[in-house]
FIRO-561978 format. One record per residue (C-alpha): z, x, y. Coordinates in Angstrom, 1 decimal. Layout:
<sites>
<<Z, X, Y>>,
...
</sites>
This chain:
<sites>
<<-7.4, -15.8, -40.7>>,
<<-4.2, -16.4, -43.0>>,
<<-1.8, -19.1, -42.7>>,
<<1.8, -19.4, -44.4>>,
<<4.1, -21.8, -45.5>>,
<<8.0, -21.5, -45.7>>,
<<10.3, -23.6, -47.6>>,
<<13.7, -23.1, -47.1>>,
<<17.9, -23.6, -48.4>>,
<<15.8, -24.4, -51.8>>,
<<18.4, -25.2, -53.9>>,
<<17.4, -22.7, -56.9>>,
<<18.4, -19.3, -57.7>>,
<<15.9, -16.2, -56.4>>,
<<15.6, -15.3, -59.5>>,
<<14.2, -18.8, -61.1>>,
<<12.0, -18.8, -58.4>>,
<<10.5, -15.3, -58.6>>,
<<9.2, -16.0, -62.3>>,
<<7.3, -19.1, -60.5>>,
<<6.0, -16.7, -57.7>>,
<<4.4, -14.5, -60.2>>,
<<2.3, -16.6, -61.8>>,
<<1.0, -17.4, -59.0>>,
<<0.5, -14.6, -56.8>>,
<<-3.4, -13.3, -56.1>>,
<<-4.8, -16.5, -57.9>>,
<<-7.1, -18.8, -56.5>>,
<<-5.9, -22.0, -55.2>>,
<<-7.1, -24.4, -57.3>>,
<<-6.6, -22.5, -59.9>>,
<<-2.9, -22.0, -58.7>>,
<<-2.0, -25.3, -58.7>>,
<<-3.0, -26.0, -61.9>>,
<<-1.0, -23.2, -63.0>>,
<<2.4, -24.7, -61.3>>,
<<0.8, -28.6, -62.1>>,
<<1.7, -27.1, -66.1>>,
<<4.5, -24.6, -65.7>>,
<<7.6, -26.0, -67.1>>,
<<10.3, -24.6, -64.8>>,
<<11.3, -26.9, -62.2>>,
<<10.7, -24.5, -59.5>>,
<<7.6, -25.2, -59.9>>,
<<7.3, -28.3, -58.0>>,
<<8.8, -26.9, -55.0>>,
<<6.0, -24.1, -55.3>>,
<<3.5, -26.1, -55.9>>,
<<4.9, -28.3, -52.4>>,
<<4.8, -24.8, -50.6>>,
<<0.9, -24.0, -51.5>>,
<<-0.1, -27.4, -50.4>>,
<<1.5, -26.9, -46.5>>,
<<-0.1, -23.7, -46.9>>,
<<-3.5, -24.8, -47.6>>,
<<-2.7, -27.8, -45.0>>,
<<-1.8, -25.2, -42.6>>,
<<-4.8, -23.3, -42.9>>,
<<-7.1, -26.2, -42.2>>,
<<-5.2, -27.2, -39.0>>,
<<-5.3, -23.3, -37.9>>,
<<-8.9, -23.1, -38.6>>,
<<-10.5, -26.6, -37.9>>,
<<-14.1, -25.7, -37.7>>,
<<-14.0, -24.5, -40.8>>,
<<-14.6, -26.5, -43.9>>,
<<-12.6, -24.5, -46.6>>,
<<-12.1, -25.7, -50.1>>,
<<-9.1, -24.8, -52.4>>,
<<-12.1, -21.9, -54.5>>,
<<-12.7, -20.7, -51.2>>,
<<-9.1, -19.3, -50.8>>,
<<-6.4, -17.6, -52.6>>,
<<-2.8, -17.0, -52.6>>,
<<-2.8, -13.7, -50.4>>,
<<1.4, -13.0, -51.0>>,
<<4.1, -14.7, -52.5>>,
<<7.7, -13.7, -51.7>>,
<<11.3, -15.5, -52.3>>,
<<14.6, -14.3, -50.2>>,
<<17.5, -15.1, -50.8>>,
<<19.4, -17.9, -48.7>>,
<<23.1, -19.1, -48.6>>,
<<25.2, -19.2, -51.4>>,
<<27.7, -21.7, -51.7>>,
<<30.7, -20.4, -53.2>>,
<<32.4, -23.3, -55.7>>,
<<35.9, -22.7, -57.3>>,
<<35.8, -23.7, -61.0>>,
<<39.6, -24.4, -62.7>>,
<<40.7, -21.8, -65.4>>,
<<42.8, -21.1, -67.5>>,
<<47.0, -20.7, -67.1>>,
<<46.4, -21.5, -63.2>>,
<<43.7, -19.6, -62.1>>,
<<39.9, -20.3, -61.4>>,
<<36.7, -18.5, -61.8>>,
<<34.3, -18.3, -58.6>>,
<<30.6, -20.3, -59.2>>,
<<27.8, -18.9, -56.6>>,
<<25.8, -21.6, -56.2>>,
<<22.2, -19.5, -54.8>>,
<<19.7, -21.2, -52.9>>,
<<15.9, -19.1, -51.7>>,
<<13.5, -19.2, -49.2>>,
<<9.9, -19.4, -50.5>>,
<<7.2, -18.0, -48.1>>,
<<3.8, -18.5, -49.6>>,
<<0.6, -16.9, -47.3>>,
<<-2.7, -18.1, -48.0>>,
<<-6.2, -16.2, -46.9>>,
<<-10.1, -17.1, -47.3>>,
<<-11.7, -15.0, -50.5>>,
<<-14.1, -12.7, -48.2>>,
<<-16.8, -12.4, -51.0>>,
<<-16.6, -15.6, -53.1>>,
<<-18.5, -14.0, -55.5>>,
<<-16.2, -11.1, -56.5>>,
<<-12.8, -12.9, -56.4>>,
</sites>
């Protein structure tokens, strides 16, 4: 059984976020986070945040279980767009430029490897 995790209004553009996703996506757990634990971008840490309630979420849906972060795997990783804030920025001889100020919603789904062997 799978179990997800949503973190949203996260104050970074989709497209920061979506370079994080992909390092990510299909991995193991463990091996996840050690991947975002040494990435550089600072979406990172949200991620990272994101695959923890995961995990944390699939212990509380499956408590007779006794699942370790080798035993599962990211399953799907996908960032959506949120609200942008639209900022006015002064410019030149009166006028002003528009700054979109993006935010995402990060939904990480975590599953149990069915052959640990294979994965």
């Amino acid at each position: 059984m799978q179990a997800k995790a949503i973190l949203r209004h996260t104050p970074t553009s989709p497209r920061k976020m979506r370079l994080v996703a992909g390092l990510v996506r299909g991995k193991a757990v463990d091996q996840a986070k050690a991947i975002l634990l040494n990435s550089t971008k600072a979406a990172s840490r949200n991620a990272l945040q994101t695959l923890k309630s995961a995990v944390a979420n699939y212990a509380q849906l499956n408590p007779d279980e006794r699942v370790g972060d080798q035993e599962l795997f990211v399953k799907s990783v996908f960032v959506d767009g949120g609200a942008t804030l639209k900022r006015m920025l002064p410019a030149p001889m009166g006028r002003a430029y528009r700054v979109r100020k993006r935010s995402n919603h990060l939904t990480i789904v975590v599953d149990r490897v069915k052959n640990p062997e294979t994965k």
